[in-house]
C-alpha positions in Angstrom: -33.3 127.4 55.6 -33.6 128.1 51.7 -33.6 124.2 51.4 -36.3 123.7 53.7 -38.6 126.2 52.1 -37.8 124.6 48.3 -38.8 121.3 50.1 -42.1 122.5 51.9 -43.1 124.5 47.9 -42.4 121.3 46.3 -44.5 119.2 48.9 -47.2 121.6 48.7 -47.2 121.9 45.0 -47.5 117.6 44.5 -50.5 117.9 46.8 -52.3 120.5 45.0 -51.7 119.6 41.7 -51.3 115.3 41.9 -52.7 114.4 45.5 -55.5 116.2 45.3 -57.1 115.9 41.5 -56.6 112.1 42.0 -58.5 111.9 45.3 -61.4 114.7 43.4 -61.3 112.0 40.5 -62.0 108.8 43.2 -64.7 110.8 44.7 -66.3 111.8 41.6 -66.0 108.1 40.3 -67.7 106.5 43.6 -70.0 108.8 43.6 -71.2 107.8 40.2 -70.8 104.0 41.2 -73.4 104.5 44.4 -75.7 106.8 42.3 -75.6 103.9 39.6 -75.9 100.9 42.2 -79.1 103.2 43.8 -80.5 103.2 39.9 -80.3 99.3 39.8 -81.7 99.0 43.0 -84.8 101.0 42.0 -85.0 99.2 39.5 -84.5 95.6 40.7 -87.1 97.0 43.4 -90.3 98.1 40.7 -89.8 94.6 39.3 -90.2 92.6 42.1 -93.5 94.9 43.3 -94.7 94.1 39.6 -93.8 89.9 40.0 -95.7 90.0 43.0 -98.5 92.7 41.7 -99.2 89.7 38.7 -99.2 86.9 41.6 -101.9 88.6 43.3 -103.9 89.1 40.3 -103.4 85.7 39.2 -104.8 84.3 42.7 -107.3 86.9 42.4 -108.0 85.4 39.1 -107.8 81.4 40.1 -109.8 82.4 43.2 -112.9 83.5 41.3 -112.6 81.1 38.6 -113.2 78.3 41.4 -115.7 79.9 43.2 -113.5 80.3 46.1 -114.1 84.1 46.4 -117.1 85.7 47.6 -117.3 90.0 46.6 -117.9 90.9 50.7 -115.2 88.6 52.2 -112.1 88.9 49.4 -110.8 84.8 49.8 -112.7 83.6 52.5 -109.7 82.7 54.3 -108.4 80.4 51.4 -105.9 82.8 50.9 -103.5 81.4 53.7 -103.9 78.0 52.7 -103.3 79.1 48.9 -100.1 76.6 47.2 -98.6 78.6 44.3 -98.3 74.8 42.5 -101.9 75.3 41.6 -100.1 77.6 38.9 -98.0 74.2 37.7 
């Protein structure tokens, strides 16, 4: 019986002071991996709403300089038929 109990102590003791730091110390470490993937992903996510912000002004802009836009009906339906290689 005194074997079994040094046997269950020793178990118990390699779980609370190896098993269970190192799985604390993965958790901590993914955690900051998904807060650092969310980051980029904001990031990656304001530029692409700024690219196409700048396209829309730039139509805006080629719209008007052509006389294609009237100031009550914004495009007058040129929009859809818009070709970005008017930018080339």
């Amino acid at each position: 019986m005194d074997e079994a109990t040094k046997l269950t102590k020793r178990r118990v003791n390699a779980l609370e002071h190896v098993v269970l730091p190192k799985i604390s110390d993965n958790i901590e470490y993914i955690n900051s991996e998904l807060d650092e993937m969310e980051r980029e992903e904001f990031t990656r996510l304001k530029k692409c709403q700024d690219k196409k912000k700048k396209h829309k002004e730039e139509e805006e802009e080629y719209f008007k300089s052509e006389g294609l836009v009237d100031d009550e009906s914004k495009y007058m339906n040129v929009s859809k038929n818009f070709n970005a290689d008017n930018f080339n």
